[in-house]
C-alpha positions as CSV (number, residue, x, y, z in Angstrom):
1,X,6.6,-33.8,-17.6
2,X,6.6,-30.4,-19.7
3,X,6.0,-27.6,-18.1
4,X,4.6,-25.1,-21.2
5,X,4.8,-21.2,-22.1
6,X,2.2,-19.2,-21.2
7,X,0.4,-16.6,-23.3
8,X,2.7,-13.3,-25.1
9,X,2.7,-10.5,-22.6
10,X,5.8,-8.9,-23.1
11,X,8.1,-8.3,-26.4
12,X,11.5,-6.7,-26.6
13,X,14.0,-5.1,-29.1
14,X,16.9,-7.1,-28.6
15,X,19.2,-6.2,-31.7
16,X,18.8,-3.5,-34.5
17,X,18.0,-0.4,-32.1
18,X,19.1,2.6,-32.3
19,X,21.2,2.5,-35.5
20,X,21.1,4.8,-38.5
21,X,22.1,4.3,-42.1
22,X,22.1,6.5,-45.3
23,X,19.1,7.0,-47.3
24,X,18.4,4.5,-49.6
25,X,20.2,1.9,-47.8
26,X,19.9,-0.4,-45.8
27,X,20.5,-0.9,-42.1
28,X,23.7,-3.1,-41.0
29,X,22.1,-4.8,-38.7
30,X,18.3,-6.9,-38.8
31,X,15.6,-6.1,-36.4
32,X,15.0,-9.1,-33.7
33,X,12.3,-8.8,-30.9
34,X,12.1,-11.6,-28.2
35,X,8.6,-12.6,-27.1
36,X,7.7,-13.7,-24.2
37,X,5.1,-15.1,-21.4
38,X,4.6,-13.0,-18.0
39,X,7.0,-15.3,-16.2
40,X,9.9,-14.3,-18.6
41,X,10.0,-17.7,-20.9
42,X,10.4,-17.1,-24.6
43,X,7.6,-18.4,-26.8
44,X,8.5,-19.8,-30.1
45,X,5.8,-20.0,-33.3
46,X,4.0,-16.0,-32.4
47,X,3.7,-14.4,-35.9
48,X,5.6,-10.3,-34.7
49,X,4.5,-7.5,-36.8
50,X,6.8,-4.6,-37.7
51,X,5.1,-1.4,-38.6
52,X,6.7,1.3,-40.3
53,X,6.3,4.8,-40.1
54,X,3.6,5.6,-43.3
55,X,5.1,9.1,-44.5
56,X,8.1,11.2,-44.0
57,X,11.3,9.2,-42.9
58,X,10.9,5.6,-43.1
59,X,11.8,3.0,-45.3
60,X,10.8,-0.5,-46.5
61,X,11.1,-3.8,-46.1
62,X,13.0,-6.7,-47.9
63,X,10.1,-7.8,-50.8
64,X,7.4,-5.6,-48.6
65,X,7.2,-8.8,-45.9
66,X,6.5,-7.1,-42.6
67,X,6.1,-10.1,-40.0
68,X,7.9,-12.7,-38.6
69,X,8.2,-15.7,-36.7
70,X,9.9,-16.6,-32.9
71,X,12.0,-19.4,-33.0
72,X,12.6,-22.0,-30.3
73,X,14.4,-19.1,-28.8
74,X,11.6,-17.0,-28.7
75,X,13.4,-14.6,-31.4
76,X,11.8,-13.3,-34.6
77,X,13.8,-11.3,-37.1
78,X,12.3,-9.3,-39.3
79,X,14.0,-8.8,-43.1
80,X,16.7,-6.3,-44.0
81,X,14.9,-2.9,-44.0
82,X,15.9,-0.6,-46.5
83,X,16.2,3.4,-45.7
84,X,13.9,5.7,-47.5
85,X,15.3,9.4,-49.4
86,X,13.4,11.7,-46.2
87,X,16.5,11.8,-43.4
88,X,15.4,12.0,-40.3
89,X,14.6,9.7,-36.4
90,X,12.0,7.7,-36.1
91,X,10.8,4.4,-34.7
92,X,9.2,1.1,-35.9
93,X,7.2,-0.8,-33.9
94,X,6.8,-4.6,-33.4
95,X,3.8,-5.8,-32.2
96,X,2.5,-9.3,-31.1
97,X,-1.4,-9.9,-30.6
98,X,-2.4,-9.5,-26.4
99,X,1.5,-7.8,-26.0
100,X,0.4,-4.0,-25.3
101,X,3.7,-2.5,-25.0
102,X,5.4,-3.2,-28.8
103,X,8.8,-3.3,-29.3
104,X,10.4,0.1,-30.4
105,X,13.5,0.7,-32.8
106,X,15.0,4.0,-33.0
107,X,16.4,4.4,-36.1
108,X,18.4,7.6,-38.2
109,X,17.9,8.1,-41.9
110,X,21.0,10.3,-42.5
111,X,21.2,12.5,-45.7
112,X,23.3,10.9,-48.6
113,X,26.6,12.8,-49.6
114,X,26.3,16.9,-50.5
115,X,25.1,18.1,-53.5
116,X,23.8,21.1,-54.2
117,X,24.2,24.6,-51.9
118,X,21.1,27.1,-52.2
119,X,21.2,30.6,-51.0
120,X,18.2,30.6,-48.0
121,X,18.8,34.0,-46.1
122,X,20.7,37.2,-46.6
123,X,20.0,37.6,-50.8
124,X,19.3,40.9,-52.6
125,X,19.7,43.1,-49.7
126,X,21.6,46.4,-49.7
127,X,23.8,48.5,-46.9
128,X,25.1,51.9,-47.3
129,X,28.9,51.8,-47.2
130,X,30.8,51.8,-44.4
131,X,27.7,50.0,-42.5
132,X,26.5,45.8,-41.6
133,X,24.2,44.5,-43.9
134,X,21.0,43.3,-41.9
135,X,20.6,39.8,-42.2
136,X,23.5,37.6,-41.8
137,X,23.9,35.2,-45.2
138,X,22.8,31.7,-45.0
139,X,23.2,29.2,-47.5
140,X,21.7,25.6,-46.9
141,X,23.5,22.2,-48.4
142,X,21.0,19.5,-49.3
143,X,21.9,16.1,-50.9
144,X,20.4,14.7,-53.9
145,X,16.8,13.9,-52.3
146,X,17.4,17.0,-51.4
147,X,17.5,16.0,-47.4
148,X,19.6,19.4,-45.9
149,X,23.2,18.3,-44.7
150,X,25.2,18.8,-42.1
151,X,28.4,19.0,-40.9
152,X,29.6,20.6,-43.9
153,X,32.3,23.4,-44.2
154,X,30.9,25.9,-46.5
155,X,33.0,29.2,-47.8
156,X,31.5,32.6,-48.3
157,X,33.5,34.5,-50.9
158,X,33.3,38.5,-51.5
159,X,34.7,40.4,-54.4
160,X,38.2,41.4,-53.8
161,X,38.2,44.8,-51.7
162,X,39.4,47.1,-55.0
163,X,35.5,47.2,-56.3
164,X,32.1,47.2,-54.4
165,X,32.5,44.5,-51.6
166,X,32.7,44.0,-48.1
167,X,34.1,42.0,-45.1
168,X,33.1,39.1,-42.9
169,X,33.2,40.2,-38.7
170,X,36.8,39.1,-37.5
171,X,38.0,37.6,-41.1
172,X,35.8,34.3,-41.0
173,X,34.8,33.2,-44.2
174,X,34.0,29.4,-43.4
175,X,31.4,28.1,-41.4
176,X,29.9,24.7,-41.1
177,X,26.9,23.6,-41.6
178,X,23.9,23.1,-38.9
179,X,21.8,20.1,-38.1
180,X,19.4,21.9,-40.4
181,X,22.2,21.7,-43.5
182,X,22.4,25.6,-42.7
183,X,25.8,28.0,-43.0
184,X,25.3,31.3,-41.2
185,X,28.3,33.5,-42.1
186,X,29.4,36.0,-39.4
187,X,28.0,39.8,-39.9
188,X,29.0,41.3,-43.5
189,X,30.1,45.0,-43.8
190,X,30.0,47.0,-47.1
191,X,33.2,48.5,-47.9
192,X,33.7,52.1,-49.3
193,X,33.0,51.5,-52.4
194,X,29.4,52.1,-54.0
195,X,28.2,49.1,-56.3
196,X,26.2,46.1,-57.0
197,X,28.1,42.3,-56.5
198,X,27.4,38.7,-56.1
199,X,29.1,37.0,-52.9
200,X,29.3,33.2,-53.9
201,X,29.1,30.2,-51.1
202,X,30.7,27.0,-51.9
203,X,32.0,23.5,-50.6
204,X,34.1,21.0,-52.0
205,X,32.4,18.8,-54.2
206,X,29.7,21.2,-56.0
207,X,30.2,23.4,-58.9
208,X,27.6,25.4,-58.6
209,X,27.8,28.0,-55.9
210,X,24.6,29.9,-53.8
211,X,24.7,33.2,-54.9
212,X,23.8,36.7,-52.9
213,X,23.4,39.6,-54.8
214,X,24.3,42.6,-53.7
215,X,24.4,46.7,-53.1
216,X,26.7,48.9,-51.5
217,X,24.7,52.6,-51.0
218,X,26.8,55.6,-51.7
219,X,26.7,57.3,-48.3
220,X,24.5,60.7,-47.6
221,X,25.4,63.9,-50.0
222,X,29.1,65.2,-49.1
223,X,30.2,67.3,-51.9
224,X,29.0,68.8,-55.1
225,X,30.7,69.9,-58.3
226,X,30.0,71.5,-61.3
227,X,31.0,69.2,-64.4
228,X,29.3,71.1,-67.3
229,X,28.0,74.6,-68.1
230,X,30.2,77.2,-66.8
231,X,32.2,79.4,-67.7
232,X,29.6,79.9,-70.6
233,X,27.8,83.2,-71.9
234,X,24.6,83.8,-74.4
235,X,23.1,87.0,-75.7
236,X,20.4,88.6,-73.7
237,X,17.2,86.9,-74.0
238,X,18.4,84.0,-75.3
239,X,19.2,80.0,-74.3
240,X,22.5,79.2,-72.6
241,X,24.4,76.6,-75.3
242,X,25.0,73.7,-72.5
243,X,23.0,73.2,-69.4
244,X,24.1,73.7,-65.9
245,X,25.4,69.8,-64.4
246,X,26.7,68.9,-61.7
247,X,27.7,65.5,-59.9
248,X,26.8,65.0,-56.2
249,X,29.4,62.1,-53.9
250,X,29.4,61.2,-50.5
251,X,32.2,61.0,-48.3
252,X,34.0,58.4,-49.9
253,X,33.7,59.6,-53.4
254,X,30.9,57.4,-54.5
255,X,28.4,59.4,-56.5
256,X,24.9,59.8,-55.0
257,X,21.8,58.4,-56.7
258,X,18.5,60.4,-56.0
259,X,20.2,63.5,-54.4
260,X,17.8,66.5,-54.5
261,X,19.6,69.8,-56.1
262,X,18.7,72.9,-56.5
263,X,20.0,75.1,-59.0
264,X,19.5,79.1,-57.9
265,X,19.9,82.1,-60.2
266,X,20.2,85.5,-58.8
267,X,16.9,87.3,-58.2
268,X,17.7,91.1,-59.3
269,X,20.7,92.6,-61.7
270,X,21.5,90.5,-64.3
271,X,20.5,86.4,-64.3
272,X,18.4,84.3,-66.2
273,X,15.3,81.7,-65.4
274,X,15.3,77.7,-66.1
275,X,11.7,77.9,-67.8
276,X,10.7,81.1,-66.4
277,X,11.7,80.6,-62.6
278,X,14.6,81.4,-60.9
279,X,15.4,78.4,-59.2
280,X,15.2,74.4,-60.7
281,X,15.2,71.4,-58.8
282,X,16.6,68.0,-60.2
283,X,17.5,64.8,-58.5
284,X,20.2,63.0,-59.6
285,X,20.9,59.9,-61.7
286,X,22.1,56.3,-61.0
287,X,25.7,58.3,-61.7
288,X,24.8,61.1,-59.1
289,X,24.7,64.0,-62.1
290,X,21.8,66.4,-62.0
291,X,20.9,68.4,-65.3
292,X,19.1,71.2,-64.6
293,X,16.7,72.3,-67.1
294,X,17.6,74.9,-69.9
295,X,18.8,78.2,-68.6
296,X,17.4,81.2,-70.5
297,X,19.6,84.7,-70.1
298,X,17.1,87.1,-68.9
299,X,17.7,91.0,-70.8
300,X,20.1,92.7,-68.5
301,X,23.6,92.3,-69.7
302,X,26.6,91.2,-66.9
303,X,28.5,88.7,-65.7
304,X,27.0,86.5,-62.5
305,X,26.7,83.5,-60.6
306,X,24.1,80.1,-60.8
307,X,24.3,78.4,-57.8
308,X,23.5,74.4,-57.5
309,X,23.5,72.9,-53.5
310,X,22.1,69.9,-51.8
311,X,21.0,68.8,-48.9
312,X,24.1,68.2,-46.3
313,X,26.7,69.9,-48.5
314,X,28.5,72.9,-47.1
315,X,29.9,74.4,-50.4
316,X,27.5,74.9,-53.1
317,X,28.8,74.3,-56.8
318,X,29.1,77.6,-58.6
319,X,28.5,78.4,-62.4
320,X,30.0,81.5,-63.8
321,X,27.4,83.1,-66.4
322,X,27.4,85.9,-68.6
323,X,24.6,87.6,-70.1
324,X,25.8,89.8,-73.5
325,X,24.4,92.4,-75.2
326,X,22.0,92.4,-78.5
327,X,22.8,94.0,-81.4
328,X,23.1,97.9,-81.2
329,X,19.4,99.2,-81.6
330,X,19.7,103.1,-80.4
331,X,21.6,105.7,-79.9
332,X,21.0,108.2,-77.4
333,X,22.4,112.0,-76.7
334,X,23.7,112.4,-73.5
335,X,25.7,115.6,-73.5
336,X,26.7,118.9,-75.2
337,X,22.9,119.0,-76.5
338,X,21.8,122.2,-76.9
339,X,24.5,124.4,-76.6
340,X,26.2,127.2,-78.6
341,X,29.2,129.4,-79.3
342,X,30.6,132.3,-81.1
343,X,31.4,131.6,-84.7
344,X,35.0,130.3,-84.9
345,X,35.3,129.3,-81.2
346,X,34.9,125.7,-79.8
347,X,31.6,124.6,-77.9
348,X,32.4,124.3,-74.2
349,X,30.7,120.5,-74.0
350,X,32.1,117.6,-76.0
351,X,29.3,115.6,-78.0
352,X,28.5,112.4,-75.7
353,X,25.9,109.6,-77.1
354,X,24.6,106.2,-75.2
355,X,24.7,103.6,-78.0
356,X,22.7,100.1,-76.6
357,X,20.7,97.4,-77.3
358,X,16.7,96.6,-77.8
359,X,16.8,95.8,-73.7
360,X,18.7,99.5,-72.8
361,X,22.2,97.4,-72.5
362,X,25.0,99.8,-73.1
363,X,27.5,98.8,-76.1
364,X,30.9,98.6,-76.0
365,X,33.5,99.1,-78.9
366,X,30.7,100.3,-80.9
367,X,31.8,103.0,-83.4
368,X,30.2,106.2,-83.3
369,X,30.7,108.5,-86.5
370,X,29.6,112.5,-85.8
371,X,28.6,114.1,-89.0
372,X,28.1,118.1,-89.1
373,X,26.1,119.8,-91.9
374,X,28.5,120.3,-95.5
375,X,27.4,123.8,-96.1
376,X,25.5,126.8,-93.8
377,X,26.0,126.7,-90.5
378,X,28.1,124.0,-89.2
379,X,31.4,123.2,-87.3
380,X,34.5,121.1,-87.5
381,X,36.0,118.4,-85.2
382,X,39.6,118.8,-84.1
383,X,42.0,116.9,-86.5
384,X,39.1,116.2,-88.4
385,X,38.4,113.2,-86.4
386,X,34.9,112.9,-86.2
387,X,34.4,108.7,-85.4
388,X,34.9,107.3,-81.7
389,X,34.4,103.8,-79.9
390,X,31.5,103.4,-77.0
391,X,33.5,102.5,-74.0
392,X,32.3,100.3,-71.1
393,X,29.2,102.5,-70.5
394,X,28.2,102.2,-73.8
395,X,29.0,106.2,-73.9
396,X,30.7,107.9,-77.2
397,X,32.5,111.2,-76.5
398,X,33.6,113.5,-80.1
399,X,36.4,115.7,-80.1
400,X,36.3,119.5,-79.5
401,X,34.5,120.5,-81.9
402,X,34.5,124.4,-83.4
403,X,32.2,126.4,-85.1
């Protein structure tokens, strides 16, 4: 007697699950399923289909045949399957017709050897100095098929700490990668130093680093300095030669890019006007130098000060400015006018004139010659002297003079 199988109601991995391999190719070991009846014997001759996933990681069978058939044991085993380039988990099936549950294989397409880093977080960003930067760098490591990969040690590198650069929180440099393929460097603080830079990741292997660029601030305003324009003078009414400049740094020394200063003439006795006002306001360049505009010497002669400050800075910067007289353009009397003596005697007030300019600016070392009528009525200057200089005041005083 033979006692016979009954129909497939159950089928069972029994080799091949879970198991991983590297993307394109293929598994170590061969899928096998047992079939069998509801009693638990194996059933030879059932055709077992194995069904791939149809998008994202999967992979392919031997010549594309995706069936098989039990043997006497009740075992089918299905050709070598060959790993697709998507890593990732996830399960074939094998399926018999009236079994419900199919057979499930876990299975691991892992990412093929490193090949290329890309820069995925953290890029073109800027920090003032001294401060974090605000979003941590990440670079992300991908193989060929560009599947991410992990597990890999992966080096940030900064410019050395003598130009614009920074520093990684507690000196750690190297990180390794996440399951994602991802390398997030520690916190990254700008040094001192004011600049743009590129911090490079790397790993073994790859020539090509991930780049991030970039930008140390200068800090806010902390000094200002004149660097052009004073001491300097010009003749009344007239343009200054150089204009007024000055550089603006923070607290570290780094100048200050986009620093609002403002230049301030004096407002009565003698100044001058930058294009008819007393006062000019300039931001400053990528250098942290403002240029005020051109600086006109108003028409009262003297010495004075321009003043430039900005925002958060104590001590202004001063320029030192001198407004000379024109040319000599009257002459005024200002004493021994009218007056008289006996003949022969000498008049009680010396002769005093005012020599200045076209703006009322006295003269100085301006010479003053007196000259009394030849013949009739006249006089004489003692020792003949009859020429003086104007001093400070712009005032000439003569000599006795006698009748």
């Amino acid at each position: 007697l033979t006692n016979t199988p009954g129909p497939a109601r159950q089928i069972s991995a029994t080799a091949g699950t879970p198991q991983s391999t590297q993307i394109s190719t293929a598994f170590p070991t061969r899928f096998q399923v047992t079939v069998r009846d509801t009693f638990g014997n194996p059933l030879s001759g059932v055709v077992v289909r194995f069904t791939r996933p149809a998008s994202g990681p999967s992979g392919t069978f031997l010549g594309d045949v995706d069936s098989a058939v039990t043997n006497s044991s009740g075992v089918a085993t299905a050709e070598a399957f060959v790993a697709n380039i998507i890593a990732g988990t996830y399960n074939v099936t094998a399926t018999v017709s009236g079994v419900v549950t199919p057979a499930i294989f876990v299975l691991t397409n892992t990412p093929g050897p490193p090949s290329q880093i890309v820069a995925t977080a953290g890029n073109q960003q800027t920090a003032q100095v001294g401060t974090a930067f605000a979003t941590n760098l990440k670079a992300t490591v991908k193989d060929g098929a560009n599947n991410p990969v992990p597990g890999v040690l992966v080096r940030f590198t900064p410019p050395a700490l003598t130009s614009a650069s920074g520093t990684f929180a507690g000196g750690i440099d190297t990180v390794r990668t996440d399951l994602n393929g991802v390398a997030t460097a520690p916190t990254f603080t700008a040094n001192l130093i004011a600049g743009s830079y590129n911090v490079n990741a790397t790993f073994s292997g790859v020539l090509t680093p991930a780049v991030f660029a970039m930008t140390n601030r200068s800090g806010p305003p902390g000094s200002i300095v004149a660097t052009a324009g004073t001491p300097q003078s010009a003749t009344v009414n007239t343009g200054f030669g150089v204009n007024l400049q000055v550089i603006v740094r923070d607290g570290s020394g780094n100048p200050v890019n986009n620093a609002i200063v403002t230049f301030t003439a004096p407002s009565s006795g003698a100044s001058g006007t930058f294009g008819g006002s007393r006062t000019a306001t300039v931001p400053t360049n990528s250098s942290g130098i403002a240029i005020a505009p051109a600086f006109t010497a108003d028409t009262l002669a003297g010495s004075y000060q321009v003043t430039a400050s900005a925002l958060g800075v104590l001590t202004p910067a001063v320029f030192s400015l001198t407004n000379t007289h024109g040319l000599a353009s009257r002459i005024v009397a200002t004493a021994g006018t009218p007056q008289s003596a006996l003949v022969g005697t000498t008049f009680t007030t010396n002769f005093k004139v005012r020599v200045a300019d076209v703006f009322n600016n006295p003269i100085r070392g301006n010479l003053v010659t007196f000259t009394p009528p030849a013949s009739g009525a006249s006089g004489t200057f003692s020792g003949n002297v009859n020429t003086t200089t104007t001093d400070s005041t712009g005032v000439a005083t003569a000599v006795a003079f006698t009748a």
